[in-house]
N, C-alpha and C positions, 0 to 999 in steps of 0.2 A: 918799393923795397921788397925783397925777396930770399927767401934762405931755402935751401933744402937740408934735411932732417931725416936719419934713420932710427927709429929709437929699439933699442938693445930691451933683453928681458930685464935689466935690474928698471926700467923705467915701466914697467906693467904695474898695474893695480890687480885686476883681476887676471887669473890665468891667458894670456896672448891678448891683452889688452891694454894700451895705454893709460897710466893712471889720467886724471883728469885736470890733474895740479899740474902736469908735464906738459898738457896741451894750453891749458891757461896761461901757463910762462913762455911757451914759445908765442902766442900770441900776444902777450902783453909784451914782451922785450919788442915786438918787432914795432909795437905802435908806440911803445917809450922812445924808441931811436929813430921816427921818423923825424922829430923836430929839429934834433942836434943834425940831424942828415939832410936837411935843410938849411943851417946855419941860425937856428934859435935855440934857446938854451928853456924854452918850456918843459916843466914836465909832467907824466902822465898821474893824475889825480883821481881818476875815475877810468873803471873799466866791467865790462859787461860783456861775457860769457856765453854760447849758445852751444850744446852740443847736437848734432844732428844725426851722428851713427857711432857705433864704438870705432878705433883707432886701435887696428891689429899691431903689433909687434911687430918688428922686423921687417917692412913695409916703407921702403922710400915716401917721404909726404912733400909738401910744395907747403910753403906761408908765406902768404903776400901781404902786405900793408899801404893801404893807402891814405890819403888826406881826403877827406871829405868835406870840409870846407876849412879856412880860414876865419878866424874871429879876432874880435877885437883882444880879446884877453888870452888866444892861444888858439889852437887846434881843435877839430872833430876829425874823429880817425877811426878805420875801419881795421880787420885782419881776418883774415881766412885761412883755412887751415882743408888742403884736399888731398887725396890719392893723386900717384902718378896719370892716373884715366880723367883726371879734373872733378870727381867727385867731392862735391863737400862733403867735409865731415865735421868739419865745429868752427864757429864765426865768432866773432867780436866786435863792439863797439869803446871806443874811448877818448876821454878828453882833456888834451892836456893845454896846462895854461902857466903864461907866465909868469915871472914873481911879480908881485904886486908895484913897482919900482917901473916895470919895465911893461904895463899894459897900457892901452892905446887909452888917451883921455874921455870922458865920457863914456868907455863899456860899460855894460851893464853891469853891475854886483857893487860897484865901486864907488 
């Protein structure tokens, strides 16, 4: 899954910088809507942050999201966040999991 993204100055934190809540959210929606874009209705419980450079203004970005594995009780899912040159600039991990009604018998936690 995949979106492009230009973010305007009301989304800067610091002057021509993207705040950091801004990048956190485009990464976190894209790994919340891999499951329903999949055809499961898990959702994302946990997620984890990385920033790797600041995120200028005004600057076309790429975020990708993918599944990293399947589990018994839902998803591990990744997101990446880069410049048009494919530079990373801030990554994600996260994992979502189904309602308890609807995990596979025997997963762990259960």
């Amino acid at each position: 899954m995949h979106a492009r993204f230009v973010p305007l100055d009301d989304h800067q934190g610091y002057p021509g910088i993207v705040h950091g809540g801004v990048i956190s959210s485009l990464l976190y929606e894209l790994m919340a809507n891999m499951p329903r874009y999949l055809g499961d209705d898990a959702v994302l419980h946990r997620s984890a942050v990385t920033f790797h450079r600041p995120v200028p203004v005004a600057e076309p970005l790429l975020v990708f999201a993918r599944v990293v594995e399947k589990t018994p009780r839902g998803w591990r899912l990744a997101a990446e966040l880069s410049d048009e040159n494919g530079r990373r600039l801030a990554s994600a991990t996260g994992e979502a999991i189904r309602p308890a009604s609807k995990q596979e018998e025997g997963a762990p936690g259960r």
